[in-house]
C-alpha positions as CSV (number, residue, x, y, z in Angstrom):
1,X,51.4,106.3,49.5
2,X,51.8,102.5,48.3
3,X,54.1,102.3,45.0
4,X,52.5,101.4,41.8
5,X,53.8,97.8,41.8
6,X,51.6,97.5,45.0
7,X,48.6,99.3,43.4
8,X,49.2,96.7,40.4
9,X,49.4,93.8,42.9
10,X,46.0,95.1,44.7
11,X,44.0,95.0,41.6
12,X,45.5,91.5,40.0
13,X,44.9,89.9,43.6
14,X,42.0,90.9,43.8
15,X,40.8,90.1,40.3
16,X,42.0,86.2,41.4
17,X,39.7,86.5,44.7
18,X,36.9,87.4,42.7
19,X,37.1,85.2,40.1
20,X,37.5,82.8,43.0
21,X,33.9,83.9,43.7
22,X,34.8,87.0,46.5
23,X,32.8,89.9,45.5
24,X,34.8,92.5,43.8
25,X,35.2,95.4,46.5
26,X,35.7,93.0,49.7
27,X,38.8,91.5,47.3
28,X,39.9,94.5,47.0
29,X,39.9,95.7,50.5
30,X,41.2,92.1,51.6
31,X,43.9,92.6,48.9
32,X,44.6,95.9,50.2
33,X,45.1,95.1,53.8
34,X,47.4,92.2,53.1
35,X,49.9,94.5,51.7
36,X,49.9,97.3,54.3
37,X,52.6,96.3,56.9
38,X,50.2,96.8,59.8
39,X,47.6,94.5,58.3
40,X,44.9,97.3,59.4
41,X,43.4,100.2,58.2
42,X,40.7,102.5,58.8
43,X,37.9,102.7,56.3
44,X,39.0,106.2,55.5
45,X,42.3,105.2,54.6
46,X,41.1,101.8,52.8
47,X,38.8,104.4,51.5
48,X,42.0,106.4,49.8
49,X,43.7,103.7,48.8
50,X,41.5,102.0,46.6
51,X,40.1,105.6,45.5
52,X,36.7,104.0,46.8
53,X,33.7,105.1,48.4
54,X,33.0,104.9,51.9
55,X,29.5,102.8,51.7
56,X,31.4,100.1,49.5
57,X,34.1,100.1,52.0
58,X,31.7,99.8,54.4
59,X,29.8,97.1,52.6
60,X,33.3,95.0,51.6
61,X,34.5,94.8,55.8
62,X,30.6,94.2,56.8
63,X,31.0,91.0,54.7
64,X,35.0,90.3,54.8
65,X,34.0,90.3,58.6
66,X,31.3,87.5,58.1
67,X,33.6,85.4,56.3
68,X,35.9,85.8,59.6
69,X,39.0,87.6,57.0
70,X,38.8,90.8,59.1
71,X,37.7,91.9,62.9
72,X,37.1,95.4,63.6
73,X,38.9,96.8,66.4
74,X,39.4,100.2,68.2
75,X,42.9,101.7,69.1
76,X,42.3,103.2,72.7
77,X,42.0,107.5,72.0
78,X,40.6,106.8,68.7
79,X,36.9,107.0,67.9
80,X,37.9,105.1,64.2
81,X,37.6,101.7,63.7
82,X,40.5,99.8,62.4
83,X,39.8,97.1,60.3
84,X,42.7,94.4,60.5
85,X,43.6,90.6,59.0
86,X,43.5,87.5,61.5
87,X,46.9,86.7,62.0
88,X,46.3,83.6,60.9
89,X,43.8,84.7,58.3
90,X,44.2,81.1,56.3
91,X,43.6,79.5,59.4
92,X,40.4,81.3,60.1
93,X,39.5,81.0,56.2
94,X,39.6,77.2,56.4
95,X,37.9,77.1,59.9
96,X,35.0,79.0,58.8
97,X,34.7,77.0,55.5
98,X,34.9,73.6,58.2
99,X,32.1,75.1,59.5
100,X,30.1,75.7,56.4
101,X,30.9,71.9,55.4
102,X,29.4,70.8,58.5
103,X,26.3,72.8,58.0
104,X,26.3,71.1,54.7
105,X,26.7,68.2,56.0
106,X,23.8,68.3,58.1
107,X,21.4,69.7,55.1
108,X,22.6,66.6,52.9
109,X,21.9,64.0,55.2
110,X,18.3,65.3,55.5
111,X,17.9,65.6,52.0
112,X,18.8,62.1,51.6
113,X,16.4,60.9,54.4
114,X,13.7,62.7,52.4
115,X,14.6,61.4,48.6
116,X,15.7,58.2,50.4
117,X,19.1,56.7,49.0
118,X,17.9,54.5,46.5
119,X,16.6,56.9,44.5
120,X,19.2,58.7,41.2
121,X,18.6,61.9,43.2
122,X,19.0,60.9,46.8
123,X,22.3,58.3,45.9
124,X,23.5,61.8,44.1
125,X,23.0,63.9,47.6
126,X,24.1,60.5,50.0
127,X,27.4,61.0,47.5
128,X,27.9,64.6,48.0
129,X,27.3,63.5,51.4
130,X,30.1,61.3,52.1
131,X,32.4,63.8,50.7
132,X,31.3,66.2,53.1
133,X,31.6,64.1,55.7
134,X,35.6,62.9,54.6
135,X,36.6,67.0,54.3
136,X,34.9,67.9,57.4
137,X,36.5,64.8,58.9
138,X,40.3,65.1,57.4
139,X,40.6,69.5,58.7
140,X,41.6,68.7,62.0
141,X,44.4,66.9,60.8
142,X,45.2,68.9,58.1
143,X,45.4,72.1,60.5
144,X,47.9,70.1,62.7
145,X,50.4,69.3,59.7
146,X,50.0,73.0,58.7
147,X,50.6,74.2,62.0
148,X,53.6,71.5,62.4
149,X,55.2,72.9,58.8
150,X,53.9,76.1,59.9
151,X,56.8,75.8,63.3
152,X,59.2,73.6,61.3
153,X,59.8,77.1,58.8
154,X,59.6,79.2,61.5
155,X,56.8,81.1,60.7
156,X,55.3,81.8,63.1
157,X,57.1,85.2,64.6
């Protein structure tokens, strides 16, 4: 049973994620699974820990999941699922937002070819645009310095 400091750090991290824009519950669980040593947990015992029900834990790893924080996985003998953090989770974070950019990306530049770039609206989009295409442009690098820092401190274990 976690100590009330980690109880305390469960609810105020996941109070950030949400205000970040997470949903409440998947916080939570995310929150929850980044304190437990083993990063994994079944949904019963995510269940107990957050004195949750099942259906919203089922609900919170159904989307953490889509967001690629989590992947479900079985322990041979077992007939649970475990749910568990990428070992990299950041890394998978950012990669899945690169992705999103790109699909923004994509939508932009048709919007502009519609509203045409000359137009307030279209020179507004063509903007958003070019911004897109700089973020999506600058990850891979970005991931390389990480992942050089990331060996310089060791952290990788």
């Amino acid at each position: 049973m976690p100590d009330e400091a980690v109880r305390q750090f469960i609810e105020r991290f996941s109070f950030t994620l949400a205000a970040s824009g997470m949903a409440r519950m998947p916080a939570r669980v995310f929150a929850a699974l980044l304190v437990t040593d083993s990063a994994r947990l079944t949904a019963a015992e995510a269940a107990e820990l957050l004195q949750a029900s099942p259906a919203a834990i089922s609900g919170a790893v159904r989307y953490l999941a889509q967001l690629n924080l989590i992947t479900r996985e079985r322990q041979p003998g077992s007939r649970r699922d475990h749910y568990r953090l990428f070992d990299d989770v950041w890394y998978e974070a950012t990669m899945g937002r690169d992705r999103m950019v790109a699909h923004w990306e994509s939508s932009a530049r048709e919007v502009v070819q519609s509203l045409g770039p000359d137009t307030p609206a279209g020179a507004r989009v063509a903007e958003m645009l070019t911004f897109f295409e700089f973020v999506h442009a600058e990850m891979p690098m970005l991931i390389k310095r990480w992942r050089d820092r990331k060996a310089e401190l060791r952290l990788d274990s």
